[in-house]
C-alpha positions in Angstrom: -30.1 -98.2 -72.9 -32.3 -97.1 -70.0 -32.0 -97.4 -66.0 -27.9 -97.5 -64.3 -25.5 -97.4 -66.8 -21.7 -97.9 -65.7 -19.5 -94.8 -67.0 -17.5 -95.8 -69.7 -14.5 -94.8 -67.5 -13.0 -94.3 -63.9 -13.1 -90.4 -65.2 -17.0 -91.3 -65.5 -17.4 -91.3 -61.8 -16.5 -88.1 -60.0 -16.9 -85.5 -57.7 -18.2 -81.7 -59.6 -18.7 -78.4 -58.1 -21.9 -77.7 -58.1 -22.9 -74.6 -59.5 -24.9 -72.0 -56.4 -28.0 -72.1 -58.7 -27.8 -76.3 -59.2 -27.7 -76.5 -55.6 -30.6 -74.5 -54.9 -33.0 -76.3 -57.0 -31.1 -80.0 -56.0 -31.9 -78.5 -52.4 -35.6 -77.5 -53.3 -35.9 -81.7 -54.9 -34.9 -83.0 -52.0 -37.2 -81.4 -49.9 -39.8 -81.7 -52.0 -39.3 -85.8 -52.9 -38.0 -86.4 -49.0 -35.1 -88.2 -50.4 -31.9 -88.4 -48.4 -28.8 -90.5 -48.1 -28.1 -92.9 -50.6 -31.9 -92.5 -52.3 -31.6 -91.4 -55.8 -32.2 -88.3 -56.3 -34.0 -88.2 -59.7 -35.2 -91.9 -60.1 -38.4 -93.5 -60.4 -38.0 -94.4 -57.2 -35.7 -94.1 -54.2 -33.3 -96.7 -55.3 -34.9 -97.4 -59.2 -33.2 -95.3 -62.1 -35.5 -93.0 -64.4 -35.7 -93.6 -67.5 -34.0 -90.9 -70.3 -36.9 -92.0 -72.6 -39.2 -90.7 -70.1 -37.3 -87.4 -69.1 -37.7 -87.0 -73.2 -41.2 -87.6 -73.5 -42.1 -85.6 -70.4 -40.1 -82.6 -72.0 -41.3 -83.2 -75.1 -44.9 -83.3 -74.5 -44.2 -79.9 -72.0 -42.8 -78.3 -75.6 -45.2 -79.5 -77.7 -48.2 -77.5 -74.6 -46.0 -74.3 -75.0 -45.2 -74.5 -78.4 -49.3 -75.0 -79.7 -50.1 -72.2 -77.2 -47.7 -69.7 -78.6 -48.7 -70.4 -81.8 -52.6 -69.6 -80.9 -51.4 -66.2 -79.6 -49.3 -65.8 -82.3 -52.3 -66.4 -85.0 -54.1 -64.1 -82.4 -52.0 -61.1 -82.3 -50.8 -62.0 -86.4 -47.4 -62.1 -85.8 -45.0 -65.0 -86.0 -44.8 -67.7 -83.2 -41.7 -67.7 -81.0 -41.4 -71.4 -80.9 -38.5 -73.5 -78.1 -36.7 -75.5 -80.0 -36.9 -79.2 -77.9 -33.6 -80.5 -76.7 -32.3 -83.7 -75.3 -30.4 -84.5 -72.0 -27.1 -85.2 -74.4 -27.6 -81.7 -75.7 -28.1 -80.1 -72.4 -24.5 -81.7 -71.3 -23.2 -80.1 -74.5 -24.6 -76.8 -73.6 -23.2 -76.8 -70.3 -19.6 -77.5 -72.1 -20.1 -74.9 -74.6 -21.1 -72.7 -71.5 -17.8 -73.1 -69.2 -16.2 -72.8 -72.5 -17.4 -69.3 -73.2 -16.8 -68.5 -69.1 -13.6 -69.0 -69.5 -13.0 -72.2 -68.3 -9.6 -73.9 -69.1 -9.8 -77.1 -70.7 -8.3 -79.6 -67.7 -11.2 -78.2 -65.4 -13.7 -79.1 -68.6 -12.6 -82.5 -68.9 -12.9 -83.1 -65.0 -16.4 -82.1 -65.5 -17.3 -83.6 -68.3 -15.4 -87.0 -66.6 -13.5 -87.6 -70.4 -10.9 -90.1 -69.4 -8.2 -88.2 -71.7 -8.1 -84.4 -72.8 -7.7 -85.4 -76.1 -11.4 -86.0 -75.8 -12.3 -83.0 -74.6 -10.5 -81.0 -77.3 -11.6 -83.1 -79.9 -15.2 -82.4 -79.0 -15.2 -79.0 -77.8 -11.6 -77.6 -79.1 -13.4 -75.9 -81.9 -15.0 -73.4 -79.5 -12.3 -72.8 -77.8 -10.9 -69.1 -77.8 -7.4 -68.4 -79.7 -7.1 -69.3 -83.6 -3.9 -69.6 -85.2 -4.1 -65.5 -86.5 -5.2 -64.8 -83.2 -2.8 -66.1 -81.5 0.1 -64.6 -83.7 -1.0 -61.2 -82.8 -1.1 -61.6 -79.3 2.2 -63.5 -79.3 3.5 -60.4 -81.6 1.8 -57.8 -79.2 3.5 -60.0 -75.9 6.6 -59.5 -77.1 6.8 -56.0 -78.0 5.3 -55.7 -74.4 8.3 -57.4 -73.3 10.6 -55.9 -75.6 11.7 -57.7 -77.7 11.1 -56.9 -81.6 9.1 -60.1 -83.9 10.2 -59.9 -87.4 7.5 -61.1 -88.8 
């Protein structure tokens, strides 16, 4: 499916922080396109949707440049290529999850992000990577309470 796409969800339409480094090159877009107001900021057009197929190709075929010139420098200095591994839009949202994840993030603030409708989604996507397995939380719930005095007997 290509072009606007309703979320699946009234989660699917919210407002995000924006990260300082997101808004810089948002900022940088904008001036460059001359977009404002209501224009879309990454379409085709002011008001037409891009296409994900052609965000993928485009990145794609950037890879593809890279990845050909590494491995001529590669074969030049005889040493083994350093290849990037191509990656979709999905993936990127994924990444960003994994990301807040391993920041620190708590799991509410995730899901607001990611606009899941219910945390269960969230957890059943990304609890996995979440911090604090069963053994590990045992020992800090042992080493709490002898903080706290009182004595675990197990």
């Amino acid at each position: 499916m290509e072009g606007v796409i309703e979320p699946k969800s009234r989660a699917g339409r919210r407002s995000v922080p924006l990260l300082a480094i997101v808004r810089d090159y948002l900022n940088e877009h904008v001036r460059m396109t001359g977009r404002s107001g209501d224009d879309l900021v990454f379409g085709r057009s002011r008001q037409e949707a891009f296409y994900a197929s052609t965000v993928d190709g485009r990145a794609e075929r950037a890879w593809a440049t890279v990845n050909k010139r590494e491995r001529e420098a590669a074969e030049r200095g005889h040493r083994e290529p350093e290849l990037l591994m191509p990656i979709s839009l999905h993936l990127c949202r994924h990444t960003f999850a994994s990301l807040m994840i391993d920041a620190g993030a708590n799991p509410k603030a995730i899901q607001e992000f990611m606009g899941h409708s219910k945390i269960q989604t969230t957890f059943d996507v990304y609890g996995h990577l979440l911090p604090g397995g069963r053994d590990e939380v045992r020992e800090r719930m042992d080493a709490y309470l002898r903080r706290n005095g009182e004595s675990p007997s197990a």
